[in-house]
N, C-alpha and C positions, 0 to 999 in steps of 0.2 A: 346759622342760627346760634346767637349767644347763649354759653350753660347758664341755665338757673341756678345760682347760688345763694345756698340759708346757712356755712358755714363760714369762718374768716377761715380765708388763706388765700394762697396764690393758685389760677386754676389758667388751665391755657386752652384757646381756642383756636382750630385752624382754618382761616377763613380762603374760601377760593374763591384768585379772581380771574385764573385762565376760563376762557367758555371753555365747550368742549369742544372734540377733534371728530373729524370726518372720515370713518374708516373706509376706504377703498375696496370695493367688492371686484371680483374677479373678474377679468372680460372674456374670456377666450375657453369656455369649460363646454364643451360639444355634449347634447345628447343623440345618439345614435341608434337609430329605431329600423330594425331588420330580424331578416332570418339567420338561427344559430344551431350547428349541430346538436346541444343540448345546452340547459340553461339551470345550473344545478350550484347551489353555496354547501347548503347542509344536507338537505335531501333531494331526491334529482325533481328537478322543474318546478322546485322552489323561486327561482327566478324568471319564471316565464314571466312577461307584461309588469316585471317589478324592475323599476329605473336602479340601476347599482354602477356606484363608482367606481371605476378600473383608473390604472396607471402605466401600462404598461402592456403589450404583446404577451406576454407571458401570461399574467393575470386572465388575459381577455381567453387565450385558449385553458387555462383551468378551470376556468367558471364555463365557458362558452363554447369547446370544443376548437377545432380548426375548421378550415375551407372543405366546403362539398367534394366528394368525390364523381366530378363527373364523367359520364360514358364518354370515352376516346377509343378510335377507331384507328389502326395503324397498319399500313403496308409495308411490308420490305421483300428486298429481294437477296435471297445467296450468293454469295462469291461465287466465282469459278474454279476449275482445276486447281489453279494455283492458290489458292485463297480460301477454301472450303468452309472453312470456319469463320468466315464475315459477312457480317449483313450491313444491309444500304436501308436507309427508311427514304418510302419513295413518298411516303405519303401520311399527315393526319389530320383527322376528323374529329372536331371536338361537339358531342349532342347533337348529332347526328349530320344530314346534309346542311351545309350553308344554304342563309336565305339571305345573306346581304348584311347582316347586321353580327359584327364584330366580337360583339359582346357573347360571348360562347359560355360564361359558365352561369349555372343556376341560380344561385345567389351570392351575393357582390357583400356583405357586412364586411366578410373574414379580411376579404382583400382590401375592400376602402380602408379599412383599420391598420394596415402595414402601409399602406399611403401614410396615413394622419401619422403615425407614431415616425416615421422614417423623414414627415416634412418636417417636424417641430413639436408636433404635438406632445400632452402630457396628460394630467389629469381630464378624463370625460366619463359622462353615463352611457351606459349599453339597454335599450331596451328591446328583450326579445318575444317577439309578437309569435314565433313558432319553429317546426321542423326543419329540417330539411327535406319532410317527407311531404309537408303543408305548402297547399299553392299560394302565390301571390297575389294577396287581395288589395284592395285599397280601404277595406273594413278591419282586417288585421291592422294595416299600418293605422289607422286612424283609430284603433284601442291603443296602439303605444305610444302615439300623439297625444291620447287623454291620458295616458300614465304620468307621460313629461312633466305636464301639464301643473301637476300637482307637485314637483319638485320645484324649490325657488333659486336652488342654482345655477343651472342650465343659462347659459347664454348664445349658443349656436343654437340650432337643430338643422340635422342633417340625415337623409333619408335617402342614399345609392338607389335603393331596391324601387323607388319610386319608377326609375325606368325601364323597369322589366315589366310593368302593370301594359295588357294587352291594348287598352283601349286610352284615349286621350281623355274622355270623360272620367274613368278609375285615376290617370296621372294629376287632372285638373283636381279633382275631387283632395287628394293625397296633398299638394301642394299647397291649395286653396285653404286647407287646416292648417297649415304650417305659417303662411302668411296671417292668417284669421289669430291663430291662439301668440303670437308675436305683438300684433296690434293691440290684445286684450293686455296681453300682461305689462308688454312695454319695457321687458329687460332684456330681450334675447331678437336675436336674429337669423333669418333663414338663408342658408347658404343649398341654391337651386341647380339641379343638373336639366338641362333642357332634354327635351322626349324627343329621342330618336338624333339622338346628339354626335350619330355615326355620318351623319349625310349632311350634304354639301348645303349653304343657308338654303338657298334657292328650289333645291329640291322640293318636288311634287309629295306628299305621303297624306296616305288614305287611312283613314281610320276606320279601322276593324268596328267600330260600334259604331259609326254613321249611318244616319237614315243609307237607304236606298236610292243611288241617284245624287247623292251630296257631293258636291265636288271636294276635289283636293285641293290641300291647303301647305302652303311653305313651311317649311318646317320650323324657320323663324316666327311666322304666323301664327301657327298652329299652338308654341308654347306659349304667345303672346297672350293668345286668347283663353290659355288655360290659368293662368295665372290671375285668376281673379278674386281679389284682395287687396288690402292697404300694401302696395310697389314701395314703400318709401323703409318698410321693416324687411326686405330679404335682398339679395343678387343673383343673378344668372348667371353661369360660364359653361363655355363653348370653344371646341370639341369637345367629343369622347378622349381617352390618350391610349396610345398602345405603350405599355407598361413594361418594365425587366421582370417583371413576377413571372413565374412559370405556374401554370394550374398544379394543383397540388395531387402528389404521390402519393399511396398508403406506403405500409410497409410490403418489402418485397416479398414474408410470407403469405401478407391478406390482402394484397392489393387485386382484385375482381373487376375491375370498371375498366380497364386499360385491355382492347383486345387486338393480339396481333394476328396479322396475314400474311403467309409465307408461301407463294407457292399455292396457291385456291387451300392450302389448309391455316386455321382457326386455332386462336386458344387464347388465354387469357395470361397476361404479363407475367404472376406469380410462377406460370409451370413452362415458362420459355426457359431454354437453356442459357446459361452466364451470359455466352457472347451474345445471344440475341437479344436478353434483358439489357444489358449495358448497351448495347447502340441504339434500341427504344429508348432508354430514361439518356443518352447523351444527344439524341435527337430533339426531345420534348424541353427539353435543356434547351437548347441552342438555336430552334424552330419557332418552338410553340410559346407567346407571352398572351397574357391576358392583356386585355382590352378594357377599360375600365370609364365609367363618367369623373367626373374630375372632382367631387365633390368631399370626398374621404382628403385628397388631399389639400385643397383649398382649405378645409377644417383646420389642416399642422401649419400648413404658413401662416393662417391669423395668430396659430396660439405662440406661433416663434417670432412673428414682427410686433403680438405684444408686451414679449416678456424681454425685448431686444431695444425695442423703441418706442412703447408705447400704442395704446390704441386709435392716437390719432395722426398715427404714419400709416396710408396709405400701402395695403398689404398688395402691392403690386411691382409689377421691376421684378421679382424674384423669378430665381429658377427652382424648379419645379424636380425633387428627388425621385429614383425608380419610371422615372419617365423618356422613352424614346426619342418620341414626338407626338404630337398632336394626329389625331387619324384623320382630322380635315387642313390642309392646307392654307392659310387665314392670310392674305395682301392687303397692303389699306387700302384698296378698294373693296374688297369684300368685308374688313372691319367695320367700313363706312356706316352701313345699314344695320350693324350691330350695335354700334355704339350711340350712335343716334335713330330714333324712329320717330315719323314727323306723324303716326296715324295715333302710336297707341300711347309715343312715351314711357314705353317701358325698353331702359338698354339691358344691352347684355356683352360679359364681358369675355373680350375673345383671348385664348390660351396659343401663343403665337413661337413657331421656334425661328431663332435667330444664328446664325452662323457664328461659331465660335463661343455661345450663351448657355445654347441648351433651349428648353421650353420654358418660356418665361411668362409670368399672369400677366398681360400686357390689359388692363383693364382696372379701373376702380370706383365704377359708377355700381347704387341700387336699381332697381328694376323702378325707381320715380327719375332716369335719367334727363328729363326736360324739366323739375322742379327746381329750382336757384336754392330752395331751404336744403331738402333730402337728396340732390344728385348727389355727394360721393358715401362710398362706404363708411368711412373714418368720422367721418364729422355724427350720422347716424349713430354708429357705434360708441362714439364719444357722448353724445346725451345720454346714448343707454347707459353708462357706465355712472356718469356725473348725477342721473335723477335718479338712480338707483342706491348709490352712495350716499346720496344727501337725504333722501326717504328713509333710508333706514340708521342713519345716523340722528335723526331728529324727532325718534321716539318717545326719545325722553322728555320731548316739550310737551307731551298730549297729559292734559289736565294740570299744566302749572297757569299760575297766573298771567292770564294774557293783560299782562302791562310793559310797558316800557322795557323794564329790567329784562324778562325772555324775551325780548325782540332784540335787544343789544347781543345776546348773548347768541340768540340762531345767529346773527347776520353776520357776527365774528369768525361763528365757525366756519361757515360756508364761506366769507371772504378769505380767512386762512389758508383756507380747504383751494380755491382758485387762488389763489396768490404763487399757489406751491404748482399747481399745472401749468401757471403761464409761466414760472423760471424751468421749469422742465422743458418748456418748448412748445405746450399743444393750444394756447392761445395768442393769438395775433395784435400786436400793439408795443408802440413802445413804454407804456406806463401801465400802470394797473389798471387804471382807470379806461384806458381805450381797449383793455384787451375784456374787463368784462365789469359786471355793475350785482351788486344786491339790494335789494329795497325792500323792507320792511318795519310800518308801522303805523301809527294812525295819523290818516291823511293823505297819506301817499297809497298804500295800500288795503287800507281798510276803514273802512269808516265806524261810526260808531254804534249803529247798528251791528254793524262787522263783530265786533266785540262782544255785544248783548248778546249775542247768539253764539259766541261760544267760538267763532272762525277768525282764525289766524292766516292772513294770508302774505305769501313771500316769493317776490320776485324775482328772480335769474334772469339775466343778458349775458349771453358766452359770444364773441369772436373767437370761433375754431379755426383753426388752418387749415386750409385747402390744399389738397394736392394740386403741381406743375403740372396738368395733364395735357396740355401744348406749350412746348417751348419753343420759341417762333426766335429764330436767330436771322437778322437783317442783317448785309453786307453792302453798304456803299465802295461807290470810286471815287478817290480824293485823287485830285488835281495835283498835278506837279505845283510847286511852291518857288523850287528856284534851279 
């Protein structure tokens, strides 16, 4: 706007003809909704069911305490003659007898969190739904799914503890809000651990809250059907992993939960003598790893393949930090059914160890894996990112004049805004033009009516790139020539 002048002189105006610029919103910021030893900023339990930004391990145990101390039960036996003063650990028991299921410690937050931060992860929200003394609900999780809810940073969500819920209906219910409050808001994404993620695809498993007389359902089945929501906002990965982590120790004068057996006599870790202490904690050391669902880590490889190469490289091919192996064993014949499913179309991607690799995400499809628009992760991720960006970069247009002038000016930004993603790499095409299109104005996208009423409306076309997810190499025989 020109200054009004009623004096003589020289007066200077600065006129702008850049539009404006499209600030890039974050892709990879996890909110994590579980149980916490205590949940305290200022005053203790200050932060119960309140979403707070951590950075860091350290962080997370100041605010949040460390890992549960779970009951562990431990045998040994004494040297002999010669050897009087040494003990053998013949045996341990983590929460009492095993029923088949790997997963031994009470609540998973502490540990999925040394996953995230150890694969790549950085900045995410903690939201703590309760104790350690508080069971596992799926009405707990589902208060700190409405906490999330209300933050607009969050672009994961991720929920470990979803697979310690007893029944498949509690898991479905858990899960089903995650995909549901993703679909609403349209900026984040649900990164899923399957229920009962310790057993083999094929496996029978009954659920504890099934009628009476319900048959049993595959285990691949069973999540397929729990997962009932918009498939094109989350992902699935499969196995469980057995981990380097060791369940966690207290200190050696207050540590209560650790009870050894020597001999039919009993006592508890803290009042064992040196040597027996130190060959129980170098046993539990070198024995005992926790067992974990893979979803704490999946979390750190998104946030390290976006800060490495962007959100629309396929967070897959990686190996996989503090990770053994997989606790199910995965062949492309048994990926086969995971990665395509011709009933439900929902994939899921399997967590695969390869000789001389390590455990590697061998997987990049959503849980809409038979849709051409939403099968892979990257591409999904990549709209959240780009409508998210562009939504809140275009603020500034509500209530300017819808004529010409603001339409030149959004369409600049936003062709700026993809001009700059397709020389980075994450659209496909050799010109601007093929790799993606904006349109806005009257005629094209609004008519005049459109106007009268106040609606401005503006077109996007992106060609994303796809992940190589078959590379099919052909080998002919050429004929001898001379």
């Amino acid at each position: 706007m020109l200054t009004v002048v009623k004096t003589p002189g020289v007066y200077v105006d600065e006129i702008p003809l850049f539009p404006p610029s499209v600030a890039e919103v974050e892709t990879a910021i996890p909110a994590f909704v579980g149980h916490t030893f205590k949940a305290d900023r200022d005053v203790p339990g200050d932060l119960r069911n309140v979403p707070f930004k951590i950075r860091s391990l350290r962080e997370f145990e100041l605010h949040y305490g460390v890992a549960p101390k779970d009951a562990i039960d431990v045998e040994a036996t004494k040297g002999g003659p010669t050897d009087a003063f040494l003990y053998k650990v013949t045996k341990i028991d983590v929460n009492g007898a095993p029923d088949g299921d790997p997963v031994r410690a009470s609540y998973l937050l502490y540990y999925a969190m040394q996953l995230f931060f150890d694969n790549g992860g950085g900045e995410c929200y903690i939201v703590s739904v309760g104790d350690y003394g508080t069971a596992i609900t799926d009405a707990l999780l589902a208060d700190g799914l409405k906490a999330v809810a209300l933050e607009d940073e969050p672009t994961l969500l991720v929920i470990p503890d979803a697979v310690k819920l007893k029944t498949l209906a509690a898991y479905s219910s858990v899960t089903t809000k995650m995909l549901q409050q993703c679909d609403t808001l349209k900026d984040r994404f649900a990164i899923l651990d399957v229920w009962q993620g310790f057993r083999a695809p094929d496996d029978q498993v009954k659920d504890a809250g099934a009628a009476v007389g319900a048959a049993a359902k595959k285990v691949t089945e069973a999540s397929r059907g729990a997962w009932a929501a918009e498939p094109k906002y989350g992902a699935a990965y499969y196995p469980f992993l057995k981990t380097t982590l060791n369940y966690y120790i207290g200190e050696p004068k207050t540590e209560d939960k650790v009870t050894v057996k020597v001999g039919g006599a009993s006592t508890i870790l803290k009042n064992c003598d040196p040597a027996l202490y130190s060959a129980v904690i170098q046993a539990l050391r070198d024995q005992q790893f926790v067992h974990l669902p893979p979803s704490g880590a999946i979390a750190g490889v998104y946030a390290a393949t976006d800060t490495k190469r962007g959100v629309w490289k396929a967070p897959a091919n990686v190996p996989l930090a503090d990770v053994i192996e997989p606790v199910v064993k995965i062949d492309d014949d048994l990926q086969k059914g995971l990665n395509i499913d011709p009933d439900t179309g929902k994939s899921i991607n399997a967590l695969r160890s390869f000789a001389g690799k390590g455990t590697l995400i061998w997987g990049a499809r959503t849980l809409a894996g038979n849709d051409n628009e939403w099968r892979y992760v990257p591409v999904r991720r990549f709209f959240n990112m780009v409508e998210e960006s562009v939504k809140k970069s275009t603020y500034w247009a509500v209530f300017e004049p819808n004529d010409a002038n603001t339409w030149v000016k959004v369409r600049g930004m936003i062709e700026n805004y993809l001009t700059q993603k397709w020389r980075e790499g994450a659209l496909a095409g050799a010109t601007t033009k093929e790799a993606f299109y904006v349109k806005c104005g009257l005629g094209t996208t609004m008519t005049s009516q459109d106007v009268l009423e106040g609606r401005m409306y503006v077109e996007i076309g992106m060609a994303v790139v796809r992940p190589a997810e078959f590379i099919i190499l052909r080998f002919y025989h050429k004929l001898q020539t001379s």
